[in-house]
PDB file of N, CA, C and O in Angstrom:
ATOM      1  N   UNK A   1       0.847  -1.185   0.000  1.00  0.00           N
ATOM      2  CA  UNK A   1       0.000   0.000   0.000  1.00  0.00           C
ATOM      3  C   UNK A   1       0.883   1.236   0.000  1.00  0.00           C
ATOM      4  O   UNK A   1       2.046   1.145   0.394  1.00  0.00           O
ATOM      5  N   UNK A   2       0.401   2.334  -0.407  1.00  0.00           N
ATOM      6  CA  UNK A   2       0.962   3.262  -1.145  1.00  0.00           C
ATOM      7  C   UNK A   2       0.324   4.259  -0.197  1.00  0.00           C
ATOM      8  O   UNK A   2      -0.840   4.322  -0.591  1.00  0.00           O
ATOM      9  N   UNK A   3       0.467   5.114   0.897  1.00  0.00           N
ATOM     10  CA  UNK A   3      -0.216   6.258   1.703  1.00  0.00           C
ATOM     11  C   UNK A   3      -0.391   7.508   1.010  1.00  0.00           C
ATOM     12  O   UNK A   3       0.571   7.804   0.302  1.00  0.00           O
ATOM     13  N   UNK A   4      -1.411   8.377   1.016  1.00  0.00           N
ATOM     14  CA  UNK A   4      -1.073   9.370   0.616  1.00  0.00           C
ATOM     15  C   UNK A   4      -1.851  10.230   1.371  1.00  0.00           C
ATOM     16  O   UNK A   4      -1.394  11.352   1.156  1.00  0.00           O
ATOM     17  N   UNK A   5      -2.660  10.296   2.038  1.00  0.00           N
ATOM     18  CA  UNK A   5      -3.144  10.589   3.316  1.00  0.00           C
ATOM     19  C   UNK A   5      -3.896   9.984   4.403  1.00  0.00           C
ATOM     20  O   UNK A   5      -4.780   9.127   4.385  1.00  0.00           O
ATOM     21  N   UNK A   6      -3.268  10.711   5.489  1.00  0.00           N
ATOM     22  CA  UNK A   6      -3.532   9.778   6.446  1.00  0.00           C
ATOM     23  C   UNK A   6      -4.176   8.197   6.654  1.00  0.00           C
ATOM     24  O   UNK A   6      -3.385   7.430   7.202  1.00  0.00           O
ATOM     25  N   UNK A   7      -5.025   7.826   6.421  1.00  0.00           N
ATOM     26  CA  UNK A   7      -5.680   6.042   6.340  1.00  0.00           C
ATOM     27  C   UNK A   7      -5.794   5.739   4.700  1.00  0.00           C
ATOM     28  O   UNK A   7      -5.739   4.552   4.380  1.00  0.00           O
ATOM     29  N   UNK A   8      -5.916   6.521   3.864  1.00  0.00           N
ATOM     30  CA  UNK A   8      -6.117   6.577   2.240  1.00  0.00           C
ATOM     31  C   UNK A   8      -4.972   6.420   1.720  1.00  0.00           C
ATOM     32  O   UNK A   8      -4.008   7.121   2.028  1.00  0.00           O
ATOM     33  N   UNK A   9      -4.932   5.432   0.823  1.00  0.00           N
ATOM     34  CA  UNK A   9      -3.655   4.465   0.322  1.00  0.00           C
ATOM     35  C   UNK A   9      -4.173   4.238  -1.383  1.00  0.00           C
ATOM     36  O   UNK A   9      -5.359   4.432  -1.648  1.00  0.00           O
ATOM     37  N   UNK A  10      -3.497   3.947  -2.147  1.00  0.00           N
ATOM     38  CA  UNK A  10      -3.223   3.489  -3.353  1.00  0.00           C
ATOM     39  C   UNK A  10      -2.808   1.955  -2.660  1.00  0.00           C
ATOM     40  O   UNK A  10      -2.018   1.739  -1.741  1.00  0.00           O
ATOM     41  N   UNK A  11      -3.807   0.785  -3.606  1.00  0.00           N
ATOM     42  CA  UNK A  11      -3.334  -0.764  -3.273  1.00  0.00           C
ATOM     43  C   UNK A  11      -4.279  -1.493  -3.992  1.00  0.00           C
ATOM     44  O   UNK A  11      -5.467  -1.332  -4.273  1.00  0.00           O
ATOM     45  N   UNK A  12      -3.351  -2.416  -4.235  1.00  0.00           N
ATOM     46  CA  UNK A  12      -4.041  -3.656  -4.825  1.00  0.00           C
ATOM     47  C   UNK A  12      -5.295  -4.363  -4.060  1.00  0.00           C
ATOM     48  O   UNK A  12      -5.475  -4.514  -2.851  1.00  0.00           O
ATOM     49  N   UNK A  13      -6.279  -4.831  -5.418  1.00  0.00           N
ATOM     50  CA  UNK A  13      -7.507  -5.107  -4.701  1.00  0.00           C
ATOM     51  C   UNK A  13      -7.681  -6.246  -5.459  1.00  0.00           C
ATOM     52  O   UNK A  13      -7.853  -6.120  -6.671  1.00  0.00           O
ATOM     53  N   UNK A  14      -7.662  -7.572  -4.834  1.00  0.00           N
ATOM     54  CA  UNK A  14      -7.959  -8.936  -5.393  1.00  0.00           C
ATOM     55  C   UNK A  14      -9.464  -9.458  -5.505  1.00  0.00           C
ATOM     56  O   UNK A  14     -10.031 -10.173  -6.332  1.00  0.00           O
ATOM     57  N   UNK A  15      -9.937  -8.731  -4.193  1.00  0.00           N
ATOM     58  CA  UNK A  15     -11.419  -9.074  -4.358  1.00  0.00           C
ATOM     59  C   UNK A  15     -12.310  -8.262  -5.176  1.00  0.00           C
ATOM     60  O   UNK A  15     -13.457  -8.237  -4.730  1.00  0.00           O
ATOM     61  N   UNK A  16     -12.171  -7.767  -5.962  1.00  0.00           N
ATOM     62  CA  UNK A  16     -13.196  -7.041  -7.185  1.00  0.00           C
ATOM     63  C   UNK A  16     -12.331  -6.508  -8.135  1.00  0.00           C
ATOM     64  O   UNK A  16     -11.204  -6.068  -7.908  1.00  0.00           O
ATOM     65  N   UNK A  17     -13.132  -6.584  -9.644  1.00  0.00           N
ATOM     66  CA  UNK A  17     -12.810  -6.162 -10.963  1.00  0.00           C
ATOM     67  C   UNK A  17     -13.705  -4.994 -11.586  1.00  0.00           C
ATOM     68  O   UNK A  17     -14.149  -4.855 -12.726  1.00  0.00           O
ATOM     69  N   UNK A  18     -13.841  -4.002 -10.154  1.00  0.00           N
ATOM     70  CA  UNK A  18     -14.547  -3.218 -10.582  1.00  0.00           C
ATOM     71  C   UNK A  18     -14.008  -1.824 -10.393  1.00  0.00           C
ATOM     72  O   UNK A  18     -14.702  -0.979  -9.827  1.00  0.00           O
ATOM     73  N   UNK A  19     -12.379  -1.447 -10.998  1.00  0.00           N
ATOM     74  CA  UNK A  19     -11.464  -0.530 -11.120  1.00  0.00           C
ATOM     75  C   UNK A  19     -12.621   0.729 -12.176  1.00  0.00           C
ATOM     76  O   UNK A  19     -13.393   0.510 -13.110  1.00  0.00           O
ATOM     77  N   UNK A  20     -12.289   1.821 -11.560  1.00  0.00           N
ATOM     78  CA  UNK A  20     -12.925   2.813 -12.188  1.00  0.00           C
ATOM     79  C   UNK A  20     -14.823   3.153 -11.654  1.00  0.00           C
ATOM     80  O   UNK A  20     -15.644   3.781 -12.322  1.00  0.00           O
ATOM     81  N   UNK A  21     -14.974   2.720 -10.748  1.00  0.00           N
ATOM     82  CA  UNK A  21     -16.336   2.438 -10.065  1.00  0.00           C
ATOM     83  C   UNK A  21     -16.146   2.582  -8.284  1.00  0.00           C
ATOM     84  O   UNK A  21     -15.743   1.656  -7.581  1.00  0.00           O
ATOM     85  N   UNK A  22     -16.488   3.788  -7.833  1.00  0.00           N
ATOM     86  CA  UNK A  22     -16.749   3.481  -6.760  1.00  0.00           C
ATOM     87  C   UNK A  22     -16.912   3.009  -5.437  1.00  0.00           C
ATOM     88  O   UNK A  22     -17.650   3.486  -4.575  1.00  0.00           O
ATOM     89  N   UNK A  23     -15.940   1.745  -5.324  1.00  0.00           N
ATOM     90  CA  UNK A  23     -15.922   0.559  -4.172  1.00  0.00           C
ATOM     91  C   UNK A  23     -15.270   0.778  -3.111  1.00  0.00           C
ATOM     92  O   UNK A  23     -15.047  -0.225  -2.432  1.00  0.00           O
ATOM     93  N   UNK A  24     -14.741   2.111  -2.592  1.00  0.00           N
ATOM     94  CA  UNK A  24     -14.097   2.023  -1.533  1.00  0.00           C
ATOM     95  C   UNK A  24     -14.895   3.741  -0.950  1.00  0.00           C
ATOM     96  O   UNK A  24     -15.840   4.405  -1.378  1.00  0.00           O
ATOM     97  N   UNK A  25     -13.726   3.954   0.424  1.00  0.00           N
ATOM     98  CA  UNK A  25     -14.071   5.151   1.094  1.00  0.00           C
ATOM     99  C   UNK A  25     -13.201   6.109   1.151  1.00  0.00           C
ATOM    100  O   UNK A  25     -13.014   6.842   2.122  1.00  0.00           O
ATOM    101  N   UNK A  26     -12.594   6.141   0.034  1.00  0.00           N
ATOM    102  CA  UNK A  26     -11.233   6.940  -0.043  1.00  0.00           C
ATOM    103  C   UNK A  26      -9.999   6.097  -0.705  1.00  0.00           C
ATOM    104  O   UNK A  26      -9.425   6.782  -1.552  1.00  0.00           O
ATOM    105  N   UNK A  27      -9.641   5.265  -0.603  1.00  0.00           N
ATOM    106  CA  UNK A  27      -8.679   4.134  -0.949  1.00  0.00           C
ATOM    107  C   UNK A  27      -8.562   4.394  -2.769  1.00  0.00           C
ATOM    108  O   UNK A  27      -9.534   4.812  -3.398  1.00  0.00           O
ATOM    109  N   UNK A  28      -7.445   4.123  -3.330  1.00  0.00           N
ATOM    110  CA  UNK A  28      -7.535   4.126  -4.645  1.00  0.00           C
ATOM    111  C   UNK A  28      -7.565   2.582  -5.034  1.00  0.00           C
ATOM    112  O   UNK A  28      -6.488   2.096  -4.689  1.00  0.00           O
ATOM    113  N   UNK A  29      -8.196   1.851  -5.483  1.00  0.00           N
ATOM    114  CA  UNK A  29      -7.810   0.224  -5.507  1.00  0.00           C
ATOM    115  C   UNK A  29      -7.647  -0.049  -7.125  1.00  0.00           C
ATOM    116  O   UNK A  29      -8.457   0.423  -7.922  1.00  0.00           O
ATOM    117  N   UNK A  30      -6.718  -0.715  -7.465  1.00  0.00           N
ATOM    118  CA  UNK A  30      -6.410  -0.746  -8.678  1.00  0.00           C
ATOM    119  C   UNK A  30      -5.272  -1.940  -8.650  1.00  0.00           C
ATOM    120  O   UNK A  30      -4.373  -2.072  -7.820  1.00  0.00           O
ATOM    121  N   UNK A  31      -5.635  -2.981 -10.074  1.00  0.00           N
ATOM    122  CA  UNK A  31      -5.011  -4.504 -10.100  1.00  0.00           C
ATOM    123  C   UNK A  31      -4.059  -4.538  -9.647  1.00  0.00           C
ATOM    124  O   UNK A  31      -3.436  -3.491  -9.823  1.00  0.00           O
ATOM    125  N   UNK A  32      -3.234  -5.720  -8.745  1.00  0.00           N
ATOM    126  CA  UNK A  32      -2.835  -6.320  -7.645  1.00  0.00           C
ATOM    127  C   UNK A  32      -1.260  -6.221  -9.036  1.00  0.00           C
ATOM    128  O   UNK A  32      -0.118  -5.852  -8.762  1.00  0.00           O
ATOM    129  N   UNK A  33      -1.630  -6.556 -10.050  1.00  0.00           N
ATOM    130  CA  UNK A  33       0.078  -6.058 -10.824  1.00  0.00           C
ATOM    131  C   UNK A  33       0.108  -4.870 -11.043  1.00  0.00           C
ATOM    132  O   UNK A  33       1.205  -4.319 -10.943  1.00  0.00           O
ATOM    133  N   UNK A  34      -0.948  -4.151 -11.375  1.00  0.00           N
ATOM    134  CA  UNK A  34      -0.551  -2.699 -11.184  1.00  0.00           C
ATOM    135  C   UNK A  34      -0.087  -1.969 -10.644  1.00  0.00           C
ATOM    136  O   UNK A  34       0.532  -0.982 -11.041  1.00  0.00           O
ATOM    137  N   UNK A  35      -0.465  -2.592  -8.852  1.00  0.00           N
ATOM    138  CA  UNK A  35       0.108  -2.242  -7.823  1.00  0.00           C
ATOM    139  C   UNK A  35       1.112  -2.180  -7.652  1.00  0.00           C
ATOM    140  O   UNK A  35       1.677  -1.129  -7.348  1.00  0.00           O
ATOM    141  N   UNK A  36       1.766  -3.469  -7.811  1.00  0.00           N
ATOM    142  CA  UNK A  36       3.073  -4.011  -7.953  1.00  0.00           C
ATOM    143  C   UNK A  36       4.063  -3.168  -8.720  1.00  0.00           C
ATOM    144  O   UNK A  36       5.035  -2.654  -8.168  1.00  0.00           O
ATOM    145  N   UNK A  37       3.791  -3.036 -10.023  1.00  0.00           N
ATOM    146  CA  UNK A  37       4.474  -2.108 -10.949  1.00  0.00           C
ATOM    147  C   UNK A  37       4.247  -0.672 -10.132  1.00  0.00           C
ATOM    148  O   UNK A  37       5.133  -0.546  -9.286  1.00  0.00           O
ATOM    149  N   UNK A  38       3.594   0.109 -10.140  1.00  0.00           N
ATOM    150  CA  UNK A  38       3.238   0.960  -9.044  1.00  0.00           C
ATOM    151  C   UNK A  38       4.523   1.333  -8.007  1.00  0.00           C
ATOM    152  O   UNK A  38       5.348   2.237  -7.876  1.00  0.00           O
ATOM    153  N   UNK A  39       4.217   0.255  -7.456  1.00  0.00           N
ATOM    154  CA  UNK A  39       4.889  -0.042  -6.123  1.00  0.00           C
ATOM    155  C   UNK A  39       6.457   0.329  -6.714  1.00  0.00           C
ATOM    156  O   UNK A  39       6.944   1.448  -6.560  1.00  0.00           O
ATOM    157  N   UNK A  40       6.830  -0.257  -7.082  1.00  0.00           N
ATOM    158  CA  UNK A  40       8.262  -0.459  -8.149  1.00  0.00           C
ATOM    159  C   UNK A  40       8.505   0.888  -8.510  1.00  0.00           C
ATOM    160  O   UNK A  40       9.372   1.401  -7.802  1.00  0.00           O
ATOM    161  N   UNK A  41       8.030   1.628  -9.374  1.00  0.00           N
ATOM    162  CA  UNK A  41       8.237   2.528 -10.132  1.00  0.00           C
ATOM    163  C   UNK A  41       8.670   3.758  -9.531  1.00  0.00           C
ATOM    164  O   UNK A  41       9.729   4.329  -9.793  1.00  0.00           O
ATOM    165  N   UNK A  42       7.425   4.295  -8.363  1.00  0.00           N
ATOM    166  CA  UNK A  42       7.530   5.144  -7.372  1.00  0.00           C
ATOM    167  C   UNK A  42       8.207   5.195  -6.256  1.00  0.00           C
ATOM    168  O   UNK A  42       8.182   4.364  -5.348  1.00  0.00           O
ATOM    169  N   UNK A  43       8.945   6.377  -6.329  1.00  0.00           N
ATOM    170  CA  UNK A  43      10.058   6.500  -5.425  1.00  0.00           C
ATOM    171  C   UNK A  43       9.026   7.193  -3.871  1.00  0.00           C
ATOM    172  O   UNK A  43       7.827   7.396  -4.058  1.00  0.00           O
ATOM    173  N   UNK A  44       9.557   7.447  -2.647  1.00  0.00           N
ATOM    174  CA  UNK A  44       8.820   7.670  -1.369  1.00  0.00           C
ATOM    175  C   UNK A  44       9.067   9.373  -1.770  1.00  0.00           C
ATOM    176  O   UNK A  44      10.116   9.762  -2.282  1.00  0.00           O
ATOM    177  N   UNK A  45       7.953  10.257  -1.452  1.00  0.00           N
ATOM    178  CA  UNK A  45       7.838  11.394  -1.991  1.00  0.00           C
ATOM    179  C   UNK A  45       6.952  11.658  -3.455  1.00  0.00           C
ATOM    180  O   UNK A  45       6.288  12.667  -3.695  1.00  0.00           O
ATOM    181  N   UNK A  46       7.092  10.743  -4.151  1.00  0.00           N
ATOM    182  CA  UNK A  46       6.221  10.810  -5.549  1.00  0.00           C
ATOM    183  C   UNK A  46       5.016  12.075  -5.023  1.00  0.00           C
ATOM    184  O   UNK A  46       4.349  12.031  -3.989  1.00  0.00           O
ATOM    185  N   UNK A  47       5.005  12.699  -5.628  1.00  0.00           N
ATOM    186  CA  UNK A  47       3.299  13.392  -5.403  1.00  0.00           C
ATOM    187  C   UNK A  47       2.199  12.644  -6.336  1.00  0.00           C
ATOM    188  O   UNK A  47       2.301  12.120  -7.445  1.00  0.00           O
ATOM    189  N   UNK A  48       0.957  12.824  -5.322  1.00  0.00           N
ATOM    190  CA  UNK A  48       0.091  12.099  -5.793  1.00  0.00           C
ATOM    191  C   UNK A  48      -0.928  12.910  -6.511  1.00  0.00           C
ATOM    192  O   UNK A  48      -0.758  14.071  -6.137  1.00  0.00           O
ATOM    193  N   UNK A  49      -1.840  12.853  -7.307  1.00  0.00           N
ATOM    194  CA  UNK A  49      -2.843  13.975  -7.416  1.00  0.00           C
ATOM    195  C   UNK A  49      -4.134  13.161  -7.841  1.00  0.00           C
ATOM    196  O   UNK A  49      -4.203  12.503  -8.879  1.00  0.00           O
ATOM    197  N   UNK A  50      -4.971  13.265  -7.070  1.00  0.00           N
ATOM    198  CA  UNK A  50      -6.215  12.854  -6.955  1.00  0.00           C
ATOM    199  C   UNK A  50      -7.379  13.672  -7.709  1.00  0.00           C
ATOM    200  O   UNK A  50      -7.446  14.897  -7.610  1.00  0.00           O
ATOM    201  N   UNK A  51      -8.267  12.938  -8.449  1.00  0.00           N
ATOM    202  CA  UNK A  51      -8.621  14.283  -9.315  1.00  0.00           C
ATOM    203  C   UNK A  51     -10.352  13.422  -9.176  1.00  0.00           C
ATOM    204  O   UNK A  51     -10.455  12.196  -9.217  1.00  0.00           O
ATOM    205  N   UNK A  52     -11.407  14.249  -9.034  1.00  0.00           N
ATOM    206  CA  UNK A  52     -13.019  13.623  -9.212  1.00  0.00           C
ATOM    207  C   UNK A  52     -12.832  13.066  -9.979  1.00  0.00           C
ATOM    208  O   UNK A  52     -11.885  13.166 -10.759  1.00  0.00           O
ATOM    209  N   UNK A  53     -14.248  11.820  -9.980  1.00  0.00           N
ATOM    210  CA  UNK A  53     -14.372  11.087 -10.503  1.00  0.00           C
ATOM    211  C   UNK A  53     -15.010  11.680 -11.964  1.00  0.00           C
ATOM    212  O   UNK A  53     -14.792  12.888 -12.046  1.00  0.00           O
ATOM    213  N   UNK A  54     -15.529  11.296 -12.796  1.00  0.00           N
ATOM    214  CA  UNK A  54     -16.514  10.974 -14.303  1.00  0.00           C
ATOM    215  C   UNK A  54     -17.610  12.609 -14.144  1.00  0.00           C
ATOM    216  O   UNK A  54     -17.648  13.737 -14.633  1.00  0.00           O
ATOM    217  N   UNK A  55     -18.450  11.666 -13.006  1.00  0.00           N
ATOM    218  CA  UNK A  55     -19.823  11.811 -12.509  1.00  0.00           C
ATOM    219  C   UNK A  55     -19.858  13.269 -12.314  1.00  0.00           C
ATOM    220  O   UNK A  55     -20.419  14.148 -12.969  1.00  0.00           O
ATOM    221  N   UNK A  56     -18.813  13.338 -10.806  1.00  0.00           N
ATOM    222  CA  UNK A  56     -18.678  14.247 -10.516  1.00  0.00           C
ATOM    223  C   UNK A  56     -18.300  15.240 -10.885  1.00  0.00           C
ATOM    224  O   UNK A  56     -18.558  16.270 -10.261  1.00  0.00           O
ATOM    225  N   UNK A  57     -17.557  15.244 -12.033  1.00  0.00           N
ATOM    226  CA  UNK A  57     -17.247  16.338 -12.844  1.00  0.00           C
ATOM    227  C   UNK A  57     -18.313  17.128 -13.769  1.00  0.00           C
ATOM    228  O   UNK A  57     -18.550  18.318 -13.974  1.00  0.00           O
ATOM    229  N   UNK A  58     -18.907  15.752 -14.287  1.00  0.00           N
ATOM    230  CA  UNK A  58     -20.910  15.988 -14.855  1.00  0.00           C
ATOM    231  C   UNK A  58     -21.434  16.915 -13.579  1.00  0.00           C
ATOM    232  O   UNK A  58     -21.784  18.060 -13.865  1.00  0.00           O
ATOM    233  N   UNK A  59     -21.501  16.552 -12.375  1.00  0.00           N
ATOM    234  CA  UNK A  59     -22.308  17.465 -11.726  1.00  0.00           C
ATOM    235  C   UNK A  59     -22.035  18.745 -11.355  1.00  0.00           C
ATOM    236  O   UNK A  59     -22.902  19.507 -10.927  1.00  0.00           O
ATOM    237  N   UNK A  60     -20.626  19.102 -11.521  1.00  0.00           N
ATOM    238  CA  UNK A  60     -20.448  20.520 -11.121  1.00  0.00           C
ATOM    239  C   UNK A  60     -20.237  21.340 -12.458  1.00  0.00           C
ATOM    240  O   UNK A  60     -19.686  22.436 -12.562  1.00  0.00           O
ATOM    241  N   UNK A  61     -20.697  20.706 -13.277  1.00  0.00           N
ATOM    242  CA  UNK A  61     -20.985  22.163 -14.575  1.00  0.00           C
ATOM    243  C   UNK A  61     -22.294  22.490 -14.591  1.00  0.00           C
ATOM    244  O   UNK A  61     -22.698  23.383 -15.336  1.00  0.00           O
TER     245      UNK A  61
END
């Protein structure tokens, strides 16, 4: 897992294939090799940038 604030992490999620949808409470969850590669790639410090979802971007115009 990948922190990026306080309890909210970037991590692999084995139990659902439903990346791009909703399923958590903050958490970014995205495939368990993605992670991995992820994990790998990013050095400690990386900045993260979190951006609304789809929807939400539909609702604030």
């Amino acid at each position: 897992a990948m922190y990026y604030h306080r309890g909210y992490a970037i991590h692999g999620a084995y139990w659902h294939r439903k990346f791009g949808t909703p399923v958590s409470h903050g958490c970014v969850n995205v495939a368990v090799d993605h992670a991995e590669w992820l994990f790998d790639w990013a050095s400690v410090g990386t900045p993260i940038v979190i951006h609304q979802g789809v929807e939400e971007l539909a609702n604030d115009e």
